[in-house]
N, CA, C and O atoms as a GROMACS GRO file, in nm:
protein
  392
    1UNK      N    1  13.814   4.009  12.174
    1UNK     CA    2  13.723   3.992  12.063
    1UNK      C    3  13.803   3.957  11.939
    1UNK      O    4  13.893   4.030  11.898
    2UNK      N    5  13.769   3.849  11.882
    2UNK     CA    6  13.827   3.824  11.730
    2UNK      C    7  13.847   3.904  11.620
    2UNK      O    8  13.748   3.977  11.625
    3UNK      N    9  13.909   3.936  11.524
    3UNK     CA   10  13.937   4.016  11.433
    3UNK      C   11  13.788   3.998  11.348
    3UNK      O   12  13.723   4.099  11.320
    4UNK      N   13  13.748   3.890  11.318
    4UNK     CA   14  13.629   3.902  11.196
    4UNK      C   15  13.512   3.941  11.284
    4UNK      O   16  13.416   3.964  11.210
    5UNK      N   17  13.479   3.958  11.414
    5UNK     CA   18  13.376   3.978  11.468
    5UNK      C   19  13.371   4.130  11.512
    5UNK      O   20  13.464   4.200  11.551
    6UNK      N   21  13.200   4.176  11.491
    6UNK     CA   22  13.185   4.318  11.418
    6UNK      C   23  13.114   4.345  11.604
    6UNK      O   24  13.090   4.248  11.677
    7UNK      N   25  13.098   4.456  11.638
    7UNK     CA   26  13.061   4.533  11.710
    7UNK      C   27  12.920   4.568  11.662
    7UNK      O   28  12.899   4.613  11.550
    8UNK      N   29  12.808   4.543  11.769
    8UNK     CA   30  12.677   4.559  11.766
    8UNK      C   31  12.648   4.599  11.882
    8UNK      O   32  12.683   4.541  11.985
    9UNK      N   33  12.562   4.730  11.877
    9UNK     CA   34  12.551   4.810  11.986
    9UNK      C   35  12.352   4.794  11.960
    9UNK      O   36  12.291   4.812  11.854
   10UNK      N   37  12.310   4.766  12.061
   10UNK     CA   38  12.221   4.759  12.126
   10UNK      C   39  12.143   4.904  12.160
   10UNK      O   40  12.192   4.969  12.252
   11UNK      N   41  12.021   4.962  12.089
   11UNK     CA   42  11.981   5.157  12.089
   11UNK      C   43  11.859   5.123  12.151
   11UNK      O   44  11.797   5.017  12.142
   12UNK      N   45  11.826   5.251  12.233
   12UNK     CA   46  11.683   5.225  12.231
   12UNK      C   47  11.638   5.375  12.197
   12UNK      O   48  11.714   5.442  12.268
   13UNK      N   49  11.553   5.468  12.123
   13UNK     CA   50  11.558   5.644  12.070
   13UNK      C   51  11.576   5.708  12.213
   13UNK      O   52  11.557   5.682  12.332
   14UNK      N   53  11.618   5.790  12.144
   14UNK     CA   54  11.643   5.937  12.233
   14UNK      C   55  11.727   5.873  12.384
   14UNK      O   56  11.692   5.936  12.484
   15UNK      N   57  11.790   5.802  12.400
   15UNK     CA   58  11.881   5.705  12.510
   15UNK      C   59  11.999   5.782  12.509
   15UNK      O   60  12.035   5.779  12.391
   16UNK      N   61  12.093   5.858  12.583
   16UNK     CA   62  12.191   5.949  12.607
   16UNK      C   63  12.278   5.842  12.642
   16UNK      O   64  12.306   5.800  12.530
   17UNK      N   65  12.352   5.757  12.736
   17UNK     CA   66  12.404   5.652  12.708
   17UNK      C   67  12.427   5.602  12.573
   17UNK      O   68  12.526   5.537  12.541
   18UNK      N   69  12.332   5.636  12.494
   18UNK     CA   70  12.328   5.487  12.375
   18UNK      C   71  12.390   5.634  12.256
   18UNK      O   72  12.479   5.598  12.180
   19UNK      N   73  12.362   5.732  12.248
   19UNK     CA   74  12.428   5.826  12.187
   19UNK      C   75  12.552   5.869  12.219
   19UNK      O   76  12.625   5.913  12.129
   20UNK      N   77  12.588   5.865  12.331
   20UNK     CA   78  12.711   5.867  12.392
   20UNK      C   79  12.797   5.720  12.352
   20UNK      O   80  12.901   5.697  12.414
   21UNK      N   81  12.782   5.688  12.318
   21UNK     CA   82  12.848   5.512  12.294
   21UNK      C   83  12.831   5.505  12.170
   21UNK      O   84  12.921   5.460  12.098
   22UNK      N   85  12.729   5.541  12.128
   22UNK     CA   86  12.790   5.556  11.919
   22UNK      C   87  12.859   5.657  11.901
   22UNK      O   88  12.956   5.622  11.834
   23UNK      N   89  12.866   5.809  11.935
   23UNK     CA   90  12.970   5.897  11.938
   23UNK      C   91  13.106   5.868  11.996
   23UNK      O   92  13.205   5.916  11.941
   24UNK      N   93  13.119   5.786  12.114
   24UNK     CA   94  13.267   5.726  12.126
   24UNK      C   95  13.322   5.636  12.021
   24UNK      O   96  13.412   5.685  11.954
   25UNK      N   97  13.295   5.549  12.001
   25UNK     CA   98  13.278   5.413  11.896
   25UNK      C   99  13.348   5.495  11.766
   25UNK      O  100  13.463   5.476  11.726
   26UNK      N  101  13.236   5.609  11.697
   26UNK     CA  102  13.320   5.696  11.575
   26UNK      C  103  13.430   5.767  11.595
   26UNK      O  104  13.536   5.760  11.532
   27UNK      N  105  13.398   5.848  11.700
   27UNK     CA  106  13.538   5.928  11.784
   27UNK      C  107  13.671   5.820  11.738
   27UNK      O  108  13.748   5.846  11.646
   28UNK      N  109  13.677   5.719  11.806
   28UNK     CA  110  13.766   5.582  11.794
   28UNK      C  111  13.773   5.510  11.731
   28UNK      O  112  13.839   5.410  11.759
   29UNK      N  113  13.700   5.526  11.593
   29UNK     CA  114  13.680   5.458  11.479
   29UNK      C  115  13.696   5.307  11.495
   29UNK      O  116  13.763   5.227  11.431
   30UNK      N  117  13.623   5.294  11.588
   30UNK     CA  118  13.568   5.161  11.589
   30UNK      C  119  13.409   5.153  11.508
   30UNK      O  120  13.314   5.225  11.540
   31UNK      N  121  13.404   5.050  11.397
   31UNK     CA  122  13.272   4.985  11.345
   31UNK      C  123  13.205   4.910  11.454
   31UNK      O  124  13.228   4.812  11.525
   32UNK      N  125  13.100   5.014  11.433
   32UNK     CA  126  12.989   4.888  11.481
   32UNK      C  127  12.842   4.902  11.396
   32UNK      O  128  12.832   4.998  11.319
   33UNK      N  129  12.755   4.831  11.404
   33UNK     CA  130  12.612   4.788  11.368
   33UNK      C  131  12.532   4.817  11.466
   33UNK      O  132  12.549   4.763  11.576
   34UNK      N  133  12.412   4.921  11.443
   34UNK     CA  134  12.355   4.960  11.556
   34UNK      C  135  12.173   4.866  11.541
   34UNK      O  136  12.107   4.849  11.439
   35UNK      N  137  12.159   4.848  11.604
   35UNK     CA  138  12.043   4.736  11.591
   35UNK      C  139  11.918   4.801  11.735
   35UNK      O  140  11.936   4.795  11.856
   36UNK      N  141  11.797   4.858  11.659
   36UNK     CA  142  11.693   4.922  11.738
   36UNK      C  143  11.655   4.846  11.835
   36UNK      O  144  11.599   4.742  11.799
   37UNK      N  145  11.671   4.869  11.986
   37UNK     CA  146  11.623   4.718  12.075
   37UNK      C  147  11.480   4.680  12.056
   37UNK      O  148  11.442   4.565  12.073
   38UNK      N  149  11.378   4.806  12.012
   38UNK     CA  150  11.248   4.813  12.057
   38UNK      C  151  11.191   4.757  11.888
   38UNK      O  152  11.069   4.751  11.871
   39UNK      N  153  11.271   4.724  11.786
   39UNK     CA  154  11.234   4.666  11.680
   39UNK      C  155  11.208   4.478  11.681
   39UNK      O  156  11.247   4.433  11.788
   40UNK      N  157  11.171   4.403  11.616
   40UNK     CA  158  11.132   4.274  11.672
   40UNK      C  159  11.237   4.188  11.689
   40UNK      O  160  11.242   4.108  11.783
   41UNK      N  161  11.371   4.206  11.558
   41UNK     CA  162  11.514   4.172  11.619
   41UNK      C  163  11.558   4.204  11.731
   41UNK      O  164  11.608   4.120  11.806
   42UNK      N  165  11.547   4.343  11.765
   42UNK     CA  166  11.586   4.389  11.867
   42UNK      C  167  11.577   4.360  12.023
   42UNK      O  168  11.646   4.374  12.123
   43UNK      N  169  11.395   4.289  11.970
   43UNK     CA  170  11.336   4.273  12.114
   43UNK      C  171  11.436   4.092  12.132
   43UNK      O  172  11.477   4.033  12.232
   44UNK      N  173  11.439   4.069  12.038
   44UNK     CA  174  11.529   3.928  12.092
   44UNK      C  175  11.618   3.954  12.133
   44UNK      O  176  11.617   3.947  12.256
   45UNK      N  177  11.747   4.000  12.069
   45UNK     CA  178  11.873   4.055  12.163
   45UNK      C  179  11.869   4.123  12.308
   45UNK      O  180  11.959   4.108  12.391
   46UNK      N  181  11.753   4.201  12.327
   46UNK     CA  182  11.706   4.251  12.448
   46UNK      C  183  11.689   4.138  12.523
   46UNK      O  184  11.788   4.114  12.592
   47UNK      N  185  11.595   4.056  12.535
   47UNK     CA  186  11.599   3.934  12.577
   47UNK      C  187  11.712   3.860  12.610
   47UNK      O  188  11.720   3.826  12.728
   48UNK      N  189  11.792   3.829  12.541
   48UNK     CA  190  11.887   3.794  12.568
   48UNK      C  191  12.015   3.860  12.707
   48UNK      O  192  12.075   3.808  12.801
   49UNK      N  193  12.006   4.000  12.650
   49UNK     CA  194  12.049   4.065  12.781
   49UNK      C  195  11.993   4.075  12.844
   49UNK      O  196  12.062   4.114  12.938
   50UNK      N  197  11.894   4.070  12.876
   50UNK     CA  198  11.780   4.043  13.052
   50UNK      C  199  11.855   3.944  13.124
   50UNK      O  200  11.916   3.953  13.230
   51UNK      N  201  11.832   3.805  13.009
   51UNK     CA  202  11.862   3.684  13.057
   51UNK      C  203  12.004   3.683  13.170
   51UNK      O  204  12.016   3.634  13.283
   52UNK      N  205  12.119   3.772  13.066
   52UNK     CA  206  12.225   3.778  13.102
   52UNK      C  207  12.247   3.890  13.252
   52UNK      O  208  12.357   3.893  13.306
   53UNK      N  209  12.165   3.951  13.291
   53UNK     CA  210  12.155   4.060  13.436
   53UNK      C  211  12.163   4.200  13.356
   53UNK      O  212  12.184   4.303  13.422
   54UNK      N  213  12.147   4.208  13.219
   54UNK     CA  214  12.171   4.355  13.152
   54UNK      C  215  12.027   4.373  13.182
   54UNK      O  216  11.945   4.281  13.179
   55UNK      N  217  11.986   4.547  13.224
   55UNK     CA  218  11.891   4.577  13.239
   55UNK      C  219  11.885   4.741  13.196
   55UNK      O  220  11.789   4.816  13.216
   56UNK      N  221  12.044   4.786  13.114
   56UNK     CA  222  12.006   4.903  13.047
   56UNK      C  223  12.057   4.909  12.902
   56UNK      O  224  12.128   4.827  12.844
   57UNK      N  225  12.009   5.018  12.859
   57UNK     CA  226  12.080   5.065  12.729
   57UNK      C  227  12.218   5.158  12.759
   57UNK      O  228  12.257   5.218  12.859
   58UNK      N  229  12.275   5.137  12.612
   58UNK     CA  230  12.307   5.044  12.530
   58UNK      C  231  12.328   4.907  12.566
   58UNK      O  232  12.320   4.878  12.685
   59UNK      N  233  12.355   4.815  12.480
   59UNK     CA  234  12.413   4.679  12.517
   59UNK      C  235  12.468   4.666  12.400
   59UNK      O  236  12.440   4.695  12.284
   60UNK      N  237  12.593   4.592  12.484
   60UNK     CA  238  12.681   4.583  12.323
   60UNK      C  239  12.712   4.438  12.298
   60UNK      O  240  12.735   4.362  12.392
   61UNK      N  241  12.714   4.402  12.181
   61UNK     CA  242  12.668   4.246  12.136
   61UNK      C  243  12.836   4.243  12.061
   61UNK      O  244  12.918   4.331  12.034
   62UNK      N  245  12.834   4.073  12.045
   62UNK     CA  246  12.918   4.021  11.957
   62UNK      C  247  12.857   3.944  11.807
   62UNK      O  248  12.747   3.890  11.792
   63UNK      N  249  12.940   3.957  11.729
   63UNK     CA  250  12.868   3.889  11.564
   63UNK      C  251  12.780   3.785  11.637
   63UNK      O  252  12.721   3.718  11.552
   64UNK      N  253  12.759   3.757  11.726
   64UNK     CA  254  12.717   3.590  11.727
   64UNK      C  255  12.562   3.661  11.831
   64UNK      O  256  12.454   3.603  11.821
   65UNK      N  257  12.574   3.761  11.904
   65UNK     CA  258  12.456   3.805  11.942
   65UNK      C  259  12.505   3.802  12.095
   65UNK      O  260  12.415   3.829  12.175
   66UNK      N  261  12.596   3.782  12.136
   66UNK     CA  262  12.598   3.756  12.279
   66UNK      C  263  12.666   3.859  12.334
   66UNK      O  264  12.780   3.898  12.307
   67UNK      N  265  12.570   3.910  12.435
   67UNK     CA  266  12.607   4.030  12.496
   67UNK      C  267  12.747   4.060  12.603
   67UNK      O  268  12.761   3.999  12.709
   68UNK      N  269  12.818   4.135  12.568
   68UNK     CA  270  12.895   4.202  12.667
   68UNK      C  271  12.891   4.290  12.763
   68UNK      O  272  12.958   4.278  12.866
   69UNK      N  273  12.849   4.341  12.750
   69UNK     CA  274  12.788   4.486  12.868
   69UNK      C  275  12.722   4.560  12.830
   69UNK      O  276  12.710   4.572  12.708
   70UNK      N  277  12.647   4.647  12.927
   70UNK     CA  278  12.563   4.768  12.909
   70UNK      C  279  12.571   4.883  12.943
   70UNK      O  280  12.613   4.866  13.058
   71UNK      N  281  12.563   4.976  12.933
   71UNK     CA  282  12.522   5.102  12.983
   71UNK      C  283  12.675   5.170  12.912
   71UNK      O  284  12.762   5.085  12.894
   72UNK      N  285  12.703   5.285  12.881
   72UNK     CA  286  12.819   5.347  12.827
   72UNK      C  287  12.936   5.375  12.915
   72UNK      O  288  12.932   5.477  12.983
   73UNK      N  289  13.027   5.307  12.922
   73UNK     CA  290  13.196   5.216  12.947
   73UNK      C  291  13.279   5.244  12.851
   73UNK      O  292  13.309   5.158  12.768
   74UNK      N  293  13.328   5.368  12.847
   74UNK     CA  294  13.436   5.416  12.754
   74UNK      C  295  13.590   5.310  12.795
   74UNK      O  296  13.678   5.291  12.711
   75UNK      N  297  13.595   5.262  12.915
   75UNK     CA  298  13.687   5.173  12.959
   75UNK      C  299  13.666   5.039  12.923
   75UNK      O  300  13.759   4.961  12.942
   76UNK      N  301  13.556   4.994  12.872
   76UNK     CA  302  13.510   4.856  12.829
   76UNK      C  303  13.530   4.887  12.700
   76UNK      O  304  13.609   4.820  12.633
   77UNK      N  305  13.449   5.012  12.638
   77UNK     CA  306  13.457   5.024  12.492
   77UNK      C  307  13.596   5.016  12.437
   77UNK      O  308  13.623   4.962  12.330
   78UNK      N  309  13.679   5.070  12.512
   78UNK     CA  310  13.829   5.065  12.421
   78UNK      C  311  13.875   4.902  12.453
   78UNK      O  312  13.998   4.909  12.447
   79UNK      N  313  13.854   4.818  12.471
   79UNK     CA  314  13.872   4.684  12.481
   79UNK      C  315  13.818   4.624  12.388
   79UNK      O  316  13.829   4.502  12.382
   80UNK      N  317  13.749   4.692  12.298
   80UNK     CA  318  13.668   4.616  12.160
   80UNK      C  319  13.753   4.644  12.045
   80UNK      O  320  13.719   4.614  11.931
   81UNK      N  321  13.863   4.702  12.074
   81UNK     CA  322  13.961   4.713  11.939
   81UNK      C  323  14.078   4.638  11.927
   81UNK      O  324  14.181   4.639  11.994
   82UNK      N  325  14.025   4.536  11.776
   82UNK     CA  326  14.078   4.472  11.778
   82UNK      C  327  14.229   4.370  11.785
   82UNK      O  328  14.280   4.427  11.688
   83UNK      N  329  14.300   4.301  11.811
   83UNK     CA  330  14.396   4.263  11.800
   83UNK      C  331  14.416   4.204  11.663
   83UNK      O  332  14.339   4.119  11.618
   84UNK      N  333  14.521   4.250  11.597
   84UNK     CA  334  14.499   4.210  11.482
   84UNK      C  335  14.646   4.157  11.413
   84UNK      O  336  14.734   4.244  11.411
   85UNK      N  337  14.685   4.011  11.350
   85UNK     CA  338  14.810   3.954  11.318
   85UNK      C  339  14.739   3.955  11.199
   85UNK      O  340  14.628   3.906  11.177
   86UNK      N  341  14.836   4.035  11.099
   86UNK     CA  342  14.805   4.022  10.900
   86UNK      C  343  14.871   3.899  10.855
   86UNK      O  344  14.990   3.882  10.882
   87UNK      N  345  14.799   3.802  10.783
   87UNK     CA  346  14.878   3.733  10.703
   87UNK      C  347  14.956   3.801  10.603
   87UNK      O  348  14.932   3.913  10.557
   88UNK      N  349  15.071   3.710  10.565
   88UNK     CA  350  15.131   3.774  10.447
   88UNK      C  351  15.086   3.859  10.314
   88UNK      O  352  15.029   3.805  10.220
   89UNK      N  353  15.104   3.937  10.316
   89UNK     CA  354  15.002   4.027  10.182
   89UNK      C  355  14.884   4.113  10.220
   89UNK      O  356  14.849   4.206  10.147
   90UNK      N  357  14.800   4.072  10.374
   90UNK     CA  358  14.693   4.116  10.442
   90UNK      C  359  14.754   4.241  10.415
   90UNK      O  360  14.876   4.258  10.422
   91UNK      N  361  14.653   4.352  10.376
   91UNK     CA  362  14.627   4.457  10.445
   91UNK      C  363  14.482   4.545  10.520
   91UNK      O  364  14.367   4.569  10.485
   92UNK      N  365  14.586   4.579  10.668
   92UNK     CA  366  14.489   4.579  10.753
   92UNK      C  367  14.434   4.741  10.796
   92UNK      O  368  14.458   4.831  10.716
   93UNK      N  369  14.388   4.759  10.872
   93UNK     CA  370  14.358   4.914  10.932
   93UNK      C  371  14.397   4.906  11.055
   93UNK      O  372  14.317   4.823  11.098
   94UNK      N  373  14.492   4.945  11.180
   94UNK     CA  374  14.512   4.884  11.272
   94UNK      C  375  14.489   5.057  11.380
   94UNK      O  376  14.537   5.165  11.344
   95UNK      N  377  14.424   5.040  11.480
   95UNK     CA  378  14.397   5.161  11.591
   95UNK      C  379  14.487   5.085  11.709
   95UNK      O  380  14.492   4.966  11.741
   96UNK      N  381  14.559   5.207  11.763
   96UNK     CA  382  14.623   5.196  11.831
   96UNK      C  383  14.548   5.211  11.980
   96UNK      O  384  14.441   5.271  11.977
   97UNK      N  385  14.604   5.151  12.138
   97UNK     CA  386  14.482   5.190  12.265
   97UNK      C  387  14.591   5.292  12.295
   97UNK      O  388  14.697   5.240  12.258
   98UNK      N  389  14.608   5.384  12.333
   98UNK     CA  390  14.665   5.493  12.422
   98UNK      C  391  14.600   5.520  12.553
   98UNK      O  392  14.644   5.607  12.627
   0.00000   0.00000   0.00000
């Protein structure tokens, strides 16, 4: 995943998966944007993961809307942190994978 592209997690209420996957995400201080599936944005991105063979919650999206996986993958989730080269002067926040 690219450095400028944000983490969007895919909720649907009371979803244990989908609470479990925003509590990892902070745990690991990874940002993300949580976006209601069952709201009318939502129902598009949902759509979209149908299209793609996703058929649970969570689903986790890229800035651009395109889904990566579903269901809560603490082994997928740590693959969303980013790789990150600072330009000169950049300063960055950088998480380490252990």
């Amino acid at each position: 995943m690219k450095q400028q592209e944000e983490v969007i997690v895919g909720t649907n209420p009371g979803c244990g998966p989908c609470i479990a996957t925003k509590r990892w995400l902070a745990k690991n201080s990874i940002s993300f944007r949580e976006v209601d599936l069952q709201s009318s944005f939502g129902q598009e991105l949902a759509s979209k993961a149908i299209k793609a063979g996703m058929k649970t919650a969570p689903v986790i999206f890229t800035t651009s809307y395109e889904p990566l996986f579903c269901g809560f993958q603490p082994t997928k989730l740590a693959q969303l942190r980013p790789v990150i080269t600072p330009t000169p002067g950049q300063t960055v926040q950088v998480s380490i994978n252990r």
